[in-house]
N, C-alpha and C positions, 0 to 999 in steps of 0.2 A: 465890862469890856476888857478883855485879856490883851498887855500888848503882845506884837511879834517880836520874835528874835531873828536878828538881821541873820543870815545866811553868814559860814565863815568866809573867811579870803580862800580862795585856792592858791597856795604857794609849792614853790618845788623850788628845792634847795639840796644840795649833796648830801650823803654822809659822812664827809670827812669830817676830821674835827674841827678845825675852825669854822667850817658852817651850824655845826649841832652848838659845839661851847656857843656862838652867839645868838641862836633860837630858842635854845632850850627853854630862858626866863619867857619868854614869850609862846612861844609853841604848849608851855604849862600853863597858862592864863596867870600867873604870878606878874606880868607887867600892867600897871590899874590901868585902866579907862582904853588900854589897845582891843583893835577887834579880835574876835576868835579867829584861828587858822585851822585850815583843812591841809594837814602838809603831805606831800608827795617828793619821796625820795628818786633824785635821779641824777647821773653824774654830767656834768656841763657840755658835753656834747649833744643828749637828749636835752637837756634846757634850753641849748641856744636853738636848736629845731621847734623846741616848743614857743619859742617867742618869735620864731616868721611865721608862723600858721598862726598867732595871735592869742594860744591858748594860755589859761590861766588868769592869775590877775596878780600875782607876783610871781618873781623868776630870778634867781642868781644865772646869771649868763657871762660868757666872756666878754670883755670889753671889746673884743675885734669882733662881735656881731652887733655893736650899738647902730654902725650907718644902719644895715636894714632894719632896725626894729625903732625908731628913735619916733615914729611919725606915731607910732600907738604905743608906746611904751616912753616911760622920762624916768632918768636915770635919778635914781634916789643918792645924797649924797652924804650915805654912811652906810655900815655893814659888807660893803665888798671888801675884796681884799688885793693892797696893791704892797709892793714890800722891794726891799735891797740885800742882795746877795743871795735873789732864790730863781734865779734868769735858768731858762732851759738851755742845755748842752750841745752842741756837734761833734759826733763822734766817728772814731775812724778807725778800719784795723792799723793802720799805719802813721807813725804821727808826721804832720808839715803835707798831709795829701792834700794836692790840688783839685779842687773840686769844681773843675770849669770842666760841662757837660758830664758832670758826673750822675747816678741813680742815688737820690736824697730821699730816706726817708721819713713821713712826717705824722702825725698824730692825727690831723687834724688843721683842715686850710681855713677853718674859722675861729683859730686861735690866736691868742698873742703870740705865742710860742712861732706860730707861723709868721706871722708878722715883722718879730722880731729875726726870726731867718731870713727873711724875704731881704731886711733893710738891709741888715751884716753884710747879706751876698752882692746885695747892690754895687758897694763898695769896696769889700775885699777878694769879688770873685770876677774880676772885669769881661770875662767872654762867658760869664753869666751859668749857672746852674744848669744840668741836662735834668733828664725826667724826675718830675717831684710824684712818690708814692704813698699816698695815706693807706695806714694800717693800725691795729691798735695797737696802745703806746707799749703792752708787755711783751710783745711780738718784733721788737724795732731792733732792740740789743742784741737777739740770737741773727737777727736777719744781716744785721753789721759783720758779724762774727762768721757766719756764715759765706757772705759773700755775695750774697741774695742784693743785697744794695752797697751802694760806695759807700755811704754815709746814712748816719742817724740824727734826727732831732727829738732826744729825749726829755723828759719832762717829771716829776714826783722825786720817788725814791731812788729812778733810775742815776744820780747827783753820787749819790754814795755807795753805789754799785756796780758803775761800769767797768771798774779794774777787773772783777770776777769773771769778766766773758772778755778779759784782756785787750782792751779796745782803749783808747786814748783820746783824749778830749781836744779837737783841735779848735774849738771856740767856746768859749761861754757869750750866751747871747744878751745875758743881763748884765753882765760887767761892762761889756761892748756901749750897750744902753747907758748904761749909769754915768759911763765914762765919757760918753759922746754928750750925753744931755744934764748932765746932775740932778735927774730927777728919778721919782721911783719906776717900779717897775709895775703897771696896772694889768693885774688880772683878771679879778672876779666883780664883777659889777653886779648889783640889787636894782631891779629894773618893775618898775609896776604902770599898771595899763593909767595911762591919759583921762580916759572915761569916768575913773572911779573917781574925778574932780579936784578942785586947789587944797580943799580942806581936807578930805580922807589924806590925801599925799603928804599933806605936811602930820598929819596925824599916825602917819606908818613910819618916816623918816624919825618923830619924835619915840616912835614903841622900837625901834631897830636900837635907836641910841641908849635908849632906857633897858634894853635886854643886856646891850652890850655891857654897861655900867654894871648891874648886876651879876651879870657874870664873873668879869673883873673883882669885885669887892665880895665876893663868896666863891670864888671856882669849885669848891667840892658841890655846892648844888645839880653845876650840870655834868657832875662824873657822872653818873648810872644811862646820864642821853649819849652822851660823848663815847662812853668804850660799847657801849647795846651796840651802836651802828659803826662802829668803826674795826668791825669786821677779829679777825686776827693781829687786830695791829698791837704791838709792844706798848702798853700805856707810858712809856715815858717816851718814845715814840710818838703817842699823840701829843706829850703836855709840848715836844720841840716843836713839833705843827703846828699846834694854836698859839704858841710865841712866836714863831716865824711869822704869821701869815694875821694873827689879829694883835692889830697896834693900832697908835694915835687914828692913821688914816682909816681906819674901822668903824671909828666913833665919830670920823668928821673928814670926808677927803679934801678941805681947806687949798686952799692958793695951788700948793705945790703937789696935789694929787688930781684937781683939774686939770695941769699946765701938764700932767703925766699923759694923761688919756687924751685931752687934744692933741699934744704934740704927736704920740702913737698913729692917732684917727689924720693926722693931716702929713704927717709921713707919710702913710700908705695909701693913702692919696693920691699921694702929688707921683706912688708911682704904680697905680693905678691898681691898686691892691684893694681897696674898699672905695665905696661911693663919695664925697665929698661933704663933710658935715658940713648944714648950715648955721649960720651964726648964731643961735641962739638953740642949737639941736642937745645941747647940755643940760641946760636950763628945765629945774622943776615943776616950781609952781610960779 
């Protein structure tokens, strides 16, 4: 009698490099006793669509789509990425412009990046934001520059680019953050389906941790994963990425990267930006 082999996970994860450096040990079957994966590249906009339709059974999602997915999905806690001093931009052709009723545009209404717009505006725009326009994020900076909208909320590379389309930075949205809350700045969450039960979860949470490690204590292993998908990008270019973006809170989002993401999830709350987490809507296993 022949046994079965379990089916792999279906996960979907970017190809930036801080997602690839921390799957790679794992996505190779090099971390012992984790399940196989079926991986599916896709950038966190389709992720967070694919976690309200339910699909998959793992997903890096942004953390401003946990209210809707949290009932079938529990947020694993390591492998995402939350960090300080990598907050998204507002940008202006003009600097000190007032942006009360102004045309803002935005990435994406189901990101942090929006979130963290949202809250800024709350407080330093008091007769309140005019029309918010999603567009894609490489399309925001010529749109600024053009005239096409008041304002930009940028996001990636666009941090170290905006001079070039001579546009000026009238807010950074994570400094805002950081300086209001002294906590990080929560990104990218690791999110897997409820169903697959207490032990598989805590058995992903421990292969997430053990990829990370691995990584870490050998980095040339996952080069060949990391620049394959990481497109044109400058490889010292990626190694700033994967320092920016994977740290402590990678391996373990601990006290102060919970206290990141609730605090986020119940700001936007309280101003009717996402649904209301419930008390125990964090919680793993």
């Amino acid at each position: 009698m022949t046994e079965t082999t379990p089916d792999p996970l279906r996960i979907a994860f970017s190809p930036c490099p801080n997602d690839t450096f921390v799957f790679d040990a794992w996505a190779h079957g090099r971390v012992p006793g984790a399940p196989a994966l079926d991986v599916t590249f896709a950038d966190i906009d389709i992720t967070n669509g694919m976690a309200e339709r339910g699909e998959l059974d793992v997903l890096k999602v942004s953390y401003a789509v946990l209210p809707w997915v949290l009932q079938e999905y529990a947020l694993l806690p390591c492998g995402g990425a939350l960090g300080r001093g990598c907050g998204p931009l507002v940008l202006t052709r003009e600097p000190g412009t007032d942006l009360t009723g102004r045309t803002v545009a935005v990435p994406s209404e189901r990101s942090t990046a929006y979130l963290l717009f949202r809250l800024w505006a709350a407080e330093v725009v008091p007769g309140g934001v005019g029309r918010v326009v999603v567009m894609p994020f490489d399309e925001i900076m010529p749109a600024v520059r053009d005239g096409k909208v008041d304002a930009g909320l940028v996001i990636h590379e666009a941090r170290f680019t905006y001079q070039n389309y001579g546009l000026h930075n009238l807010a950074d949205m994570g400094r805002h953050w950081e300086n209001t809350t002294g906590l990080p700045i929560p990104l990218g969450a690791i999110i897997a389906k409820r169903s697959l039960g207490a032990d598989t979860l805590k058995l992903l949470a421990e292969s997430v941790r053990t990829s990370v490690r691995m990584a870490w204590d050998d980095p040339q292993a996952s080069r060949p994963y990391v620049l394959e998908h990481a497109q044109e990008m400058d490889p010292s270019v990626a190694d700033q990425h994967i320092g920016l973006y994977v740290n402590e809170f990678t391996a373990d989002l601990g006290e102060d990267g919970y206290a990141a993401v609730r605090g986020l999830l119940t700001r936007a709350a309280a101003e009717g930006l996402v649904p209301p987490l419930g008390p125990d809507a964090l919680s793993c296993y």
